[in-house]
C-alpha positions as CSV (number, residue, x, y, z in Angstrom):
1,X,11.6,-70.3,-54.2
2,X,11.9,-68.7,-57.8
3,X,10.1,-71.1,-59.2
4,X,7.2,-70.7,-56.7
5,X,7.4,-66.8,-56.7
6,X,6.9,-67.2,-60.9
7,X,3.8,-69.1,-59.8
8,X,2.2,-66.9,-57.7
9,X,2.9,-64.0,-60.0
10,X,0.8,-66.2,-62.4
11,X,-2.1,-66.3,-60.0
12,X,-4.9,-64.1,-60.6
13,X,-5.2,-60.6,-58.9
14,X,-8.4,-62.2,-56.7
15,X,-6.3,-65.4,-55.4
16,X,-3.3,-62.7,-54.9
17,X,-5.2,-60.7,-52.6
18,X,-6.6,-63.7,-50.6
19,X,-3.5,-65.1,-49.7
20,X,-2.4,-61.8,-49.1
21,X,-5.3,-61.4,-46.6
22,X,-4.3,-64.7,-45.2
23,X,-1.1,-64.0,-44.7
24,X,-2.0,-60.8,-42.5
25,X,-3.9,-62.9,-40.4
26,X,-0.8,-65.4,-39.8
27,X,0.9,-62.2,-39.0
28,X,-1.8,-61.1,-36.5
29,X,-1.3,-64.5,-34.3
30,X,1.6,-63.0,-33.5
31,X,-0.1,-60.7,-30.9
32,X,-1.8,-61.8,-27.8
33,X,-3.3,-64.0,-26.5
34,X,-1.7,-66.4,-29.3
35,X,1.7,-65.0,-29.3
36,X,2.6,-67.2,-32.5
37,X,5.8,-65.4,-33.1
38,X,6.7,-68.2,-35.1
39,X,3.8,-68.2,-37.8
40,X,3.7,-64.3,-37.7
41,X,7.2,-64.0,-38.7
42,X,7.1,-66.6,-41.8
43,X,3.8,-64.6,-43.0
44,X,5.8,-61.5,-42.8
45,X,8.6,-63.1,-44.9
46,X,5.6,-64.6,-47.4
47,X,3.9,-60.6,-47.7
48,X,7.4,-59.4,-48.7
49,X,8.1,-62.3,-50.9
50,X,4.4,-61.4,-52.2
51,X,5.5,-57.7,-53.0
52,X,8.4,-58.5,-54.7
53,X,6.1,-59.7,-57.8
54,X,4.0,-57.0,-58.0
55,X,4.3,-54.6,-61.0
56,X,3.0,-51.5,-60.2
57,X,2.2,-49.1,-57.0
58,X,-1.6,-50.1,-57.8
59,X,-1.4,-53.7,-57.5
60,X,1.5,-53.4,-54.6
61,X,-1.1,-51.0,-52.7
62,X,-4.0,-53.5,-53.0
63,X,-1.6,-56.7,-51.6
64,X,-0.9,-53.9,-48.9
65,X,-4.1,-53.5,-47.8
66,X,-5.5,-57.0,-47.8
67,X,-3.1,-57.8,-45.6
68,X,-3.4,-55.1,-43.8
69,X,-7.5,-56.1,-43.8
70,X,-6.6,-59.8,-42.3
71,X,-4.4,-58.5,-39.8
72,X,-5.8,-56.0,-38.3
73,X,-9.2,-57.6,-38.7
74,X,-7.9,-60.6,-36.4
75,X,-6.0,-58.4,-34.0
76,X,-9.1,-55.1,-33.6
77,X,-11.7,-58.0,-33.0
78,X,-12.6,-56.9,-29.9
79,X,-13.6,-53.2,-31.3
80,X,-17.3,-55.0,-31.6
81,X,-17.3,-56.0,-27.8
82,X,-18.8,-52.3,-27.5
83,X,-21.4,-52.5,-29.3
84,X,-22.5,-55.9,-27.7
85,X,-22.8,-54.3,-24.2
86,X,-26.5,-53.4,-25.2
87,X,-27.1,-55.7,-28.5
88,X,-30.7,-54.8,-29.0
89,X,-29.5,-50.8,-29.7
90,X,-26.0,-51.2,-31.1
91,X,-25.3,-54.6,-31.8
92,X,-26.5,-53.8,-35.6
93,X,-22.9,-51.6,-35.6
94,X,-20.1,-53.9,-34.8
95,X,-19.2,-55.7,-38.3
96,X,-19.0,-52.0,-39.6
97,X,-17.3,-50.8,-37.1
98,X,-14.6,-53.9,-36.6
99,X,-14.5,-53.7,-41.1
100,X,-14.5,-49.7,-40.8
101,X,-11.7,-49.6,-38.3
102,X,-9.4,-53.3,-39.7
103,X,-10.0,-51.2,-43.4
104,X,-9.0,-47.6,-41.8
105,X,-5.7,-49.0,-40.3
106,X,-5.3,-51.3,-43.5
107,X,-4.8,-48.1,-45.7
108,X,-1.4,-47.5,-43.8
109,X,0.1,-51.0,-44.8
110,X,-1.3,-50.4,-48.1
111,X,0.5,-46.8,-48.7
112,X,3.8,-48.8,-47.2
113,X,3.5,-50.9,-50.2
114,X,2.3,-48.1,-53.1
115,X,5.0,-46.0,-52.0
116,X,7.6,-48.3,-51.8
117,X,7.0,-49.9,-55.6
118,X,6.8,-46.0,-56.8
119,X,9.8,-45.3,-55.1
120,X,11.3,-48.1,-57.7
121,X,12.9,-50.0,-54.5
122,X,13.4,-53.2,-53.6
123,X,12.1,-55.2,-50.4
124,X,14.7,-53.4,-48.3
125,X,12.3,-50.2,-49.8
126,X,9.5,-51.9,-48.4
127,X,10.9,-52.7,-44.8
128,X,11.2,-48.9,-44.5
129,X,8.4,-47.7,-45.8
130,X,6.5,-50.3,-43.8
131,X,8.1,-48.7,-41.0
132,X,7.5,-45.6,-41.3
133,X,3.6,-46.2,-42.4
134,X,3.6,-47.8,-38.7
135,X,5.4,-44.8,-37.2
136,X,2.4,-42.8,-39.0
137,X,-0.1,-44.3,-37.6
138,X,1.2,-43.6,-34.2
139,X,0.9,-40.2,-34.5
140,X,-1.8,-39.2,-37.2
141,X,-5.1,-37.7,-35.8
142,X,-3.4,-38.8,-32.6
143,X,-2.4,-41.9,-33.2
144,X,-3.6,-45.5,-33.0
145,X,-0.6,-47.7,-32.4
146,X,-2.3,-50.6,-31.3
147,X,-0.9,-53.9,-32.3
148,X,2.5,-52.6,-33.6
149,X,4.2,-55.5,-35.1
150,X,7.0,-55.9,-32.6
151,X,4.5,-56.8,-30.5
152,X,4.7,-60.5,-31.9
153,X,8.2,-60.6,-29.2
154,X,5.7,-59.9,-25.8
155,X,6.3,-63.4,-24.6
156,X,10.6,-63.7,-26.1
157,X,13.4,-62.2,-24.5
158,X,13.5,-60.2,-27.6
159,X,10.7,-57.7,-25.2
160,X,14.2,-56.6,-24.1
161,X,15.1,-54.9,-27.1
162,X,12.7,-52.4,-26.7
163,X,14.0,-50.7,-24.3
164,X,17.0,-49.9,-26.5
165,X,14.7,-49.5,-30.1
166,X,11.9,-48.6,-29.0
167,X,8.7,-50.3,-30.6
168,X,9.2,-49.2,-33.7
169,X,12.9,-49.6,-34.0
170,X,11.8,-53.3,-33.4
171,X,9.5,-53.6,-36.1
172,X,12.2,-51.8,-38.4
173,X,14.7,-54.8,-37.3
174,X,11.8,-57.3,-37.7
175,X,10.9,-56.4,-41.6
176,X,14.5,-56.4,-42.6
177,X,15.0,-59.5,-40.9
178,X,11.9,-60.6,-43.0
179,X,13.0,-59.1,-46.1
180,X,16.5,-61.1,-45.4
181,X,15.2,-64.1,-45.0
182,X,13.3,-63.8,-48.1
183,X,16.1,-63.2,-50.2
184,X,18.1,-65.9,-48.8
185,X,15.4,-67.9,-49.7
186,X,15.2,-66.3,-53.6
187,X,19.0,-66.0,-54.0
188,X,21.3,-67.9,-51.6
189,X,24.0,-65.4,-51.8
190,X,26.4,-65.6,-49.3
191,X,25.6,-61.2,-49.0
192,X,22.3,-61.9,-48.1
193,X,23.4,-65.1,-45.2
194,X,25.3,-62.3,-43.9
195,X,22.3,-60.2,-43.0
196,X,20.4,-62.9,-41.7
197,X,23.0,-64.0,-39.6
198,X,23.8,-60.1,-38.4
199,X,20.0,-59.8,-37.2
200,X,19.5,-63.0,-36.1
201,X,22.6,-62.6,-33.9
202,X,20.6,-59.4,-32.7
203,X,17.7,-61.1,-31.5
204,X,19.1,-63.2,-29.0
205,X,20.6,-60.5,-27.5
206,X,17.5,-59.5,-26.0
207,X,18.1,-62.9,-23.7
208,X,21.1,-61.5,-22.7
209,X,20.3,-58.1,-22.0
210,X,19.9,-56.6,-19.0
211,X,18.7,-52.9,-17.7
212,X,21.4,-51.3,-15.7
213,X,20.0,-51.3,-12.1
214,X,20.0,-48.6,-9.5
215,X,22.4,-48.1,-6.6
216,X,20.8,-50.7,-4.2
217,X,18.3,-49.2,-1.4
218,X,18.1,-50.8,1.9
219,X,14.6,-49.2,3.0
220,X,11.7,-51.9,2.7
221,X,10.2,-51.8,-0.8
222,X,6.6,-50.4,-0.5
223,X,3.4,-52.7,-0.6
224,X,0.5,-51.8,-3.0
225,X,-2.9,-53.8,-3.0
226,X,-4.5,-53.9,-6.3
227,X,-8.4,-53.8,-6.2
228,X,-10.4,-55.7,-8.9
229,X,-14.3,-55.5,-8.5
230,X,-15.0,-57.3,-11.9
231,X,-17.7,-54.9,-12.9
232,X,-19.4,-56.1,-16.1
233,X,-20.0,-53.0,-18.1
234,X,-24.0,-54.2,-19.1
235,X,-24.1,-53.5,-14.8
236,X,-21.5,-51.4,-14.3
237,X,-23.9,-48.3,-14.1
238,X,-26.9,-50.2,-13.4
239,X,-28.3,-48.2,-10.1
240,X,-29.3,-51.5,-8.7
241,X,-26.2,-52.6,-9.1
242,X,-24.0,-49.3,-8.5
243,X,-23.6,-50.1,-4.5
244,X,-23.3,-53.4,-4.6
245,X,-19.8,-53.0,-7.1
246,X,-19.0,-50.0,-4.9
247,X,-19.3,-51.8,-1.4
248,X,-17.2,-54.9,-2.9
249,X,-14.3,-52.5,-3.6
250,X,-14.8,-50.8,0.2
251,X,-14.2,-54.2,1.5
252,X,-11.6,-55.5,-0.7
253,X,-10.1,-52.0,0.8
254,X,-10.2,-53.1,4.3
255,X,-9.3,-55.9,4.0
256,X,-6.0,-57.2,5.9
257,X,-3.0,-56.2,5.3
258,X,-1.2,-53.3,5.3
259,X,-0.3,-52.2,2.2
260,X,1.1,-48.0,2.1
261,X,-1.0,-47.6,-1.6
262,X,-4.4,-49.0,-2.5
263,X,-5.3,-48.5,-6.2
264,X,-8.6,-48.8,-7.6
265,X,-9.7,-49.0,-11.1
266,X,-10.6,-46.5,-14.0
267,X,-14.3,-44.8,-12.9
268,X,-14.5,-47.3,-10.1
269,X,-16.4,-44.5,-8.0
270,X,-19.4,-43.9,-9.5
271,X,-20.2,-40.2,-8.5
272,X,-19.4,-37.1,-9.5
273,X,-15.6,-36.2,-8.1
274,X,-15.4,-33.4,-5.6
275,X,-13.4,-32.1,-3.0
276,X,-16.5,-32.5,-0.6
277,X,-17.9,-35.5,-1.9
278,X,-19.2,-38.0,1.3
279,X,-17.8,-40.8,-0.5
280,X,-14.3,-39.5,0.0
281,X,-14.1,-40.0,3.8
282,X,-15.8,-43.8,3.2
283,X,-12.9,-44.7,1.3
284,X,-10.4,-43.1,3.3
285,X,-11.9,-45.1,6.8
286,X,-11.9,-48.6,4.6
287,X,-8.0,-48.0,4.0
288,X,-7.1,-46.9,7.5
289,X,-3.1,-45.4,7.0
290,X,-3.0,-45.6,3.3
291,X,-3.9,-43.3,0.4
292,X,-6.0,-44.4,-2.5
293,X,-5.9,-43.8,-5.5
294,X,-9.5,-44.1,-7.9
295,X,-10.4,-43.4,-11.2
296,X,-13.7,-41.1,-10.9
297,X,-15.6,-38.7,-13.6
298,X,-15.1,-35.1,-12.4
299,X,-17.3,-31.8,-14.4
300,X,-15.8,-28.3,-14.1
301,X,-18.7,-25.9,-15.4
302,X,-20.0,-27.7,-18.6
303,X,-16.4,-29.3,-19.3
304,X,-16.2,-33.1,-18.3
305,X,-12.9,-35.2,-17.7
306,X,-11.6,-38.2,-17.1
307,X,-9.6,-38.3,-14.0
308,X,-7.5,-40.0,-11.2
309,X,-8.0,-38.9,-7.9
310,X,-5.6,-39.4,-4.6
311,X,-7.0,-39.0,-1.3
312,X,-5.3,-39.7,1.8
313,X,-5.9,-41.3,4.9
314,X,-7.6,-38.1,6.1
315,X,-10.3,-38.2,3.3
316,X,-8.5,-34.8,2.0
317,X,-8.2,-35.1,-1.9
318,X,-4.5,-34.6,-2.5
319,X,-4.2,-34.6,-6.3
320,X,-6.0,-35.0,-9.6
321,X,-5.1,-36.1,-12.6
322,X,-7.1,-35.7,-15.9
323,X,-6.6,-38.0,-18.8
324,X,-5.5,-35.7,-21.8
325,X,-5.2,-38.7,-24.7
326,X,-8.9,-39.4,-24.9
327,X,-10.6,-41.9,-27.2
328,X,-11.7,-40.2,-30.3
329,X,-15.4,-41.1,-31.1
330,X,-15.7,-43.0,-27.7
331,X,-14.9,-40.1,-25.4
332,X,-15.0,-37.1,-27.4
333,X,-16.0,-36.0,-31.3
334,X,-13.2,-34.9,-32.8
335,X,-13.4,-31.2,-34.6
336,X,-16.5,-30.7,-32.0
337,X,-15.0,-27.2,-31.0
338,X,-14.9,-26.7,-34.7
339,X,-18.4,-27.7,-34.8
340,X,-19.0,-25.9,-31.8
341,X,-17.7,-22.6,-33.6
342,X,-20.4,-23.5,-36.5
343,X,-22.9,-23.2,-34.4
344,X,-23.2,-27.1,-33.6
345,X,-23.0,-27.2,-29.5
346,X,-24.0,-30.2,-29.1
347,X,-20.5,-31.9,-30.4
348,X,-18.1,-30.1,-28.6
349,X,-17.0,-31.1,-25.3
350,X,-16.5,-27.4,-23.8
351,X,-20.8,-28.2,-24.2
352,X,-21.0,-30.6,-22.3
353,X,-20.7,-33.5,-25.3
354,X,-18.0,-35.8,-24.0
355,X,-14.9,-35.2,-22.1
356,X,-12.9,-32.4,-22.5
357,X,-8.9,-33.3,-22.7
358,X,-6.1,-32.8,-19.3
359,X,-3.4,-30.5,-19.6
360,X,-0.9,-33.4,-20.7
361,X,1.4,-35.8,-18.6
362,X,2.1,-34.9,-15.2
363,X,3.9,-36.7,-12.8
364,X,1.8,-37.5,-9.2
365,X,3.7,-37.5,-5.7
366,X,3.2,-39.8,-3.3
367,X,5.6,-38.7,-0.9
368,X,7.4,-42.3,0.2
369,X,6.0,-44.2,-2.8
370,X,7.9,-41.7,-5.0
371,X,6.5,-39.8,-8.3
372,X,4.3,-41.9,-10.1
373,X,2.9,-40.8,-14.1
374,X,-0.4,-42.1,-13.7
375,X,-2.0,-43.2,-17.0
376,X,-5.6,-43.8,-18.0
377,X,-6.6,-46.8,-20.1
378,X,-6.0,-46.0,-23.7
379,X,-3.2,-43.5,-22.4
380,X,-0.5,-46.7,-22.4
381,X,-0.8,-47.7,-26.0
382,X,1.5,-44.4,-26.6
383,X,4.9,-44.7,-26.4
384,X,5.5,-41.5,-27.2
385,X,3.2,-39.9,-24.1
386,X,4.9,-41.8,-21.6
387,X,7.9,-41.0,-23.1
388,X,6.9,-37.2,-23.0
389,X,6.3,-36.8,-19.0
390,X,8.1,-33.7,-17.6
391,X,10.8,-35.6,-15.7
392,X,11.2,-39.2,-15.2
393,X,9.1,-40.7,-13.0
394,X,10.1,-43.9,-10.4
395,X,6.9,-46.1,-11.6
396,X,4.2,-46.2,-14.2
397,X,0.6,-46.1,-12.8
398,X,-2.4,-47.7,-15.7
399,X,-6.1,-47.9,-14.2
400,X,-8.5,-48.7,-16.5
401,X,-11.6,-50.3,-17.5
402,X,-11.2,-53.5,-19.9
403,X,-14.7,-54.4,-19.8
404,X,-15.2,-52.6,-23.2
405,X,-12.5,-55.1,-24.2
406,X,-14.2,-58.3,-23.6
407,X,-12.7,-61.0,-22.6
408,X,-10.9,-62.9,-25.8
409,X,-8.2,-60.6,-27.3
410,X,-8.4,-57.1,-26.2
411,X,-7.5,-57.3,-22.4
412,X,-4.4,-59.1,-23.0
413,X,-3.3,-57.0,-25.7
414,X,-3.5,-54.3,-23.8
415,X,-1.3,-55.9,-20.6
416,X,1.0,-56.4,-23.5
417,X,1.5,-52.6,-24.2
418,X,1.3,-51.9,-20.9
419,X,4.9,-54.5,-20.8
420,X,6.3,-52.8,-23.3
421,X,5.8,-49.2,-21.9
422,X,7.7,-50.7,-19.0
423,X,10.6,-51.8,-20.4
424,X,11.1,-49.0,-22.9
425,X,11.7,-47.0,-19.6
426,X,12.9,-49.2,-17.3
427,X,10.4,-48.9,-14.8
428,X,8.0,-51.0,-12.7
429,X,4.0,-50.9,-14.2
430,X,1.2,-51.4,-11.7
431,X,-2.1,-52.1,-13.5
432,X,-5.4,-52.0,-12.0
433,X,-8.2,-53.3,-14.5
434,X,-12.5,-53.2,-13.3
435,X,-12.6,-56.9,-14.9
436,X,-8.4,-57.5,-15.1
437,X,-6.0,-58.2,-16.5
438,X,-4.8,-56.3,-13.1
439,X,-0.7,-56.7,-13.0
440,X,2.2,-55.7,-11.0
441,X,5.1,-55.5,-13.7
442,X,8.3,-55.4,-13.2
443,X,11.0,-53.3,-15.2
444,X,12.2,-56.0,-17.7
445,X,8.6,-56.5,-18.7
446,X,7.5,-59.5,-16.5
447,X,3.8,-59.8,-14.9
448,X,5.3,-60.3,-11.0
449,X,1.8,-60.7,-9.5
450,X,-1.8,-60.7,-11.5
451,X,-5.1,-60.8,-11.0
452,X,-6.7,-63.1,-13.6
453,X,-9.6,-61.6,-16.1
454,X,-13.4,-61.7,-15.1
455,X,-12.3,-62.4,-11.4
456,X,-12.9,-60.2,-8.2
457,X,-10.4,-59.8,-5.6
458,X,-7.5,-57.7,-4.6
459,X,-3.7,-58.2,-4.6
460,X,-1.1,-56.8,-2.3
461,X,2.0,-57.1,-3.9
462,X,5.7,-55.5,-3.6
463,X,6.6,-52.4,-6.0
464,X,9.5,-53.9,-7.7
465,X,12.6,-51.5,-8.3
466,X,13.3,-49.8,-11.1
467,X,16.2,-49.9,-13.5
468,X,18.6,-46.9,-14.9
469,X,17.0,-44.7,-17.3
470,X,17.0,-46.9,-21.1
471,X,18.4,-45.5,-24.1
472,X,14.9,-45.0,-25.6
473,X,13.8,-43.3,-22.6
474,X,16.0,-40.5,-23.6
475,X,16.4,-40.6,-27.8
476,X,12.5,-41.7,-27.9
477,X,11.1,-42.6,-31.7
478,X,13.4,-39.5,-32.5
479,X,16.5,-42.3,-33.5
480,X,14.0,-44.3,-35.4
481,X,13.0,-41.4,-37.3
482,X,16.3,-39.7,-38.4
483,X,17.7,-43.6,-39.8
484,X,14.2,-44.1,-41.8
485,X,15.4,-40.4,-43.5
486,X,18.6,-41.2,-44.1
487,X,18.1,-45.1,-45.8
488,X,14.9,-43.6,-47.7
489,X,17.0,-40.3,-49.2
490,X,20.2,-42.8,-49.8
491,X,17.9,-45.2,-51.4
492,X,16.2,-42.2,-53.3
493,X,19.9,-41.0,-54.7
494,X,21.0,-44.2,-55.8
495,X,17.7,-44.6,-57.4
496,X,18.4,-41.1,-59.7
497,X,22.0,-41.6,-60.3
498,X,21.0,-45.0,-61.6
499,X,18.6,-43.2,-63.7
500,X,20.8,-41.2,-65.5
C-alpha cells in the first residue's frame, strides 16, 4: 500500500478529487435501498488513506468536499423528486437544488478534513473531526442528519449498536475502524492489528446483543391497522381527486377487523382541522369503537401548523399535536419573523407564509394503548428530538407523506431512520406513509409488518412490546460529545508538547 499511496500522491490535484468524488459515492451505497455496507466501508478506508497524502488544510479540504459532493449527491437524489411534481413550473430547479443541497452538506466533510490536517494530526485526527463535522450537521440551523454514516449497518446486526452509541457514536467507531484498517494496510504493525481486531470484535457484538425486555404482561397486546391511500402528490390536492383519496381511506377504515387504533397518514384529511369539522364524525362512524389518529392542516388566526389529530369513537377530538421541527424552505422561511420585523410580512409564518412551529415534543395518551410521542415526517431523522420528549414514552408514532420522496431512494431511507430511532430507545415504531413505506417496527429495529411503496391498502398488525430504557435513551449524543473533547484536547496537547 506505500507504494500505491506514493502514486496517488503523484496524481494530479484534478484526478485526486475525482477519485475522491468516487469514493463518496462507494460510501453512499452504503445507505438504502443498496445497503452495500461492504463497498461503503472500503471507500471509507480509501478517503482516509486519500487524506493521509495531502499536504495542506487546502488541498485536505477540497478531497473533503468532493467526496462529500459524490456522497451526498448519490444519497440526497431524491431532493429533485419535488420539483418534478409539476415539471413544467419547477422542474427547471432540481439539478440546482440536488448540487445546492449535495454541495451545502459537502462543506461539513470538507471542514472534517481542513481542520484535521491544521490540527497537524493524523488519520485518528480525521476520524474525530469527521465525527464531530457529522455531529454539526445535526444540529446547525436545525440540523440535517440525513444519511449519517452509520446508517451503512441498517440491514447488519450492527443496528443493535445504536442503541448503546447512538448514531453518531457509531459513525465515530466506524472511521476509526476505517482509519485502522488503513494503517494495517500502510504499516502492518502488530499496534495497529490490535485495533482492528478490538473494533472488529465490537461489531459482532451487535449480533449478540440484546435490549433488556420488560417484566412480561399477560393482557392481549393491542391491534393497530395501518391505512395507506397511495395518494400521488401531482393528485393529492387535485379537487377531482380530493374525495376519491378521502373515501378510499373511509373504507380501508371500516373495513373488518377490530383493531383498538387506526392511523392514518400525514395531511391525509384534506380540510381545514376543527373541533366542529363534519368530517370528524365520518371518520369516527367508519371506525366504529376505535380512535383514529390523522394528520390534518389546522390555522389558529393567521398562524398555520402541521398537526396530528385524535378523535375518538364519539367524533370528539381528544388531542392535537403540532409538528414543531418543520422543514426549512419547504414549510417555513427561515429568519421570516426577522423579515417580518423589517417590514417583509409576507415571509413570516405569524403572516400567514408557511407553518408556524408546535411547542416541542409532547407525549399523546391513549388511555389502553399507552403514551405514544407522535412524530411528523421529517421529525424522525432527529435523534436528538425523540430523544428530548418530556418522559419516556411506550411507542413511537411517524405519519408522514413520502410522496415528495419519490419512489427510488428517499422512502426507504427514511424507514431506515425511522429503525434506528427505534432502537436507540428501545421502543416499537409504527409508521404510516400516504404512498408507503408504512411499517410496524419492532424495538430491535425490525420491519414486523409493511405495506409495500406505491400500494393502497391497510394493515392490522400487533403493537410489539417494548424493551427497557437503552443506554442512549438516557446519555443521548451527550457521551459522544464529551469523548470527541477529550481525544481532540489530548491530541491537541501532545501536538504542543511535541512542538516544543
Amino acid at each position: 500500500m506505500p507504494k500505491l499511496l506514493a502514486r496517488v500522491s503523484a496524481w494530479s490535484s484534478r484526478v485526486q478529487l475525482l477519485f475522491a468524488l468516487l469514493m463518496g459515492v462507494f460510501a453512499g451505497l452504503g445507505q438504502a435501498p443498496w445497503n452495500l455496507w461492504w463497498l461503503a466501508l472500503p471507500a471509507l478506508v480509501v478517503l482516509v488513506a486519500l487524506y493521509s497524502v495531502t499536504e495542506g488544510a487546502k488541498q485536505a479540504a477540497l478531497i473533503g468536499w468532493s467526496a462529500g459532493l459524490g456522497y451526498f449527491g448519490l444519497v440526497l437524489f431524491w431532493i429533485v423528486e419535488p420539483f418534478l411534481v409539476d415539471v413544467a413550473r419547477h422542474g427547471w430547479m432540481a439539478p440546482f437544488a440536488l448540487v445546492g443541497l449535495a454541495g451545502g452538506m459537502a462543506l461539513f466533510w470538507g471542514l472534517a478534513f481542513a481542520l484535521a490536517r491544521r490540527m497537524g494530526g493524523g488519520t485518528v485526527t480525521l476520524a474525530l473531526t469527521w465525527t464531530a463535522t457529522e455531529l454539526l450537521r445535526s444540529y446547525v440551523l436545525t440540523g440535517f442528519p440525513w444519511g449519517l454514516l452509520s446508517y451503512i449497518w441498517t440491514e447488519t446486526p450492527v443496528l443493535q449498536l445504536a442503541a448503546v452509541f447512538g448514531p453518531h457514536g457509531l459513525t465515530l467507531l466506524t472511521l476509526l475502524f476505517a482509519e485502522s484498517v488503513h494503517r494495517v494496510l500502510l504499516k502492518q504493525t502488530p499496534r495497529n492489528f490490535g485495533s482492528v481486531l478490538l473494533l472488529g470484535i465490537l461489531y459482532p457484538l451487535g449480533a449478540f446483543y440484546e435490549p433488556g425486555a420488560l417484566e412480561p404482561n399477560d393482557e392481549p397486546r393491542p391491534v393497530v391497522r395501518l391505512i395507506q391511500p397511495n395518494a400521488p402528490q401531482h393528485q393529492k390536492w387535485d379537487p377531482e381527486m380530493i374525495p376519491v383519496f378521502f373515501r378510499r381511506q373511509l373504507d380501508f377504515t371500516a373495513a373488518e377487523g377490530n383493531p383498538n387504533l387506526i392511523i392514518w397518514p400525514e395531511t391525509a384529511v384534506p380540510y381545514a382541522l376543527t373541533a366542529d369539522s363534519p368530517v370528524l364524525p365520518l371518520i369516527s362512524d367508519a371506525a366504529g369503537e376505535a380512535q383514529v389518529v390523522f394528520g390534518a392542516q389546522r390555522r389558529d388566526g393567521d398562524r398555520g401548523f402541521n398537526s396530528l389529530a385524535v378523535v375518538d369513537s364519539t367524533g370528539f377530538l381528544q388531542a392535537v399535536y403540532d409538528k414543531h421541527h418543520l422543514v426549512p424552505f419547504g414549510e417555513y422561511v427561515p429568519g421570516g419573523s426577522v423579515a417580518a420585523n423589517m417590514g417583509l410580512v409576507g415571509f413570516a409564518a405569524q403572516n400567514g407564509f408557511g407553518f408556524s412551529p408546535g411547542p416541542g415534543p409532547v407525549l399523546l395518551d391513549l388511555g389502553p394503548l399507552g403514551r405514544v410521542l407522535p412524530l411528523i415526517c421529517y421529525e424522525v431523522i432527529f435523534p436528538q428530538d425523540v430523544n428530548a420528549a418530556p418522559e419516556r414514552p411506550d411507542w413511537l408514532l411517524q405519519i408522514t407523506n413520502d410522496a415528495w420522496f419519490g419512489k427510488v431512494t428517499g422512502p426507504y431511507q427514511h424507514l431506515a431512520q425511522a429503525r434506528f430511532r427505534a432502537v436507540e430507545q428501545g421502543l416499537p415504531m409504527v409508521r404510516v406513509a400516504n404512498t408507503g413505506v408504512s411499517a410496524v417496527i419492532d424495538a430491535t429495529g425490525q420491519v414486523v409488518e409493511s405495506l409495500p411503496l406505491g400500494q393502497a391498502g391497510y394493515l392490522d398488525a400487533v403493537l410489539p412490546n417494548a424493551a427497557r430504557a437503552t443506554f442512549y435513551s438516557k446519555t443521548g449524543d451527550s457521551l459522544v460529545v464529551l469523548l470527541l473533547i477529550v481525544f481532540l484536547a489530548v491530541l491537541m496537547i501532545a501536538r504542543f508538547r511535541n512542538s516544543d
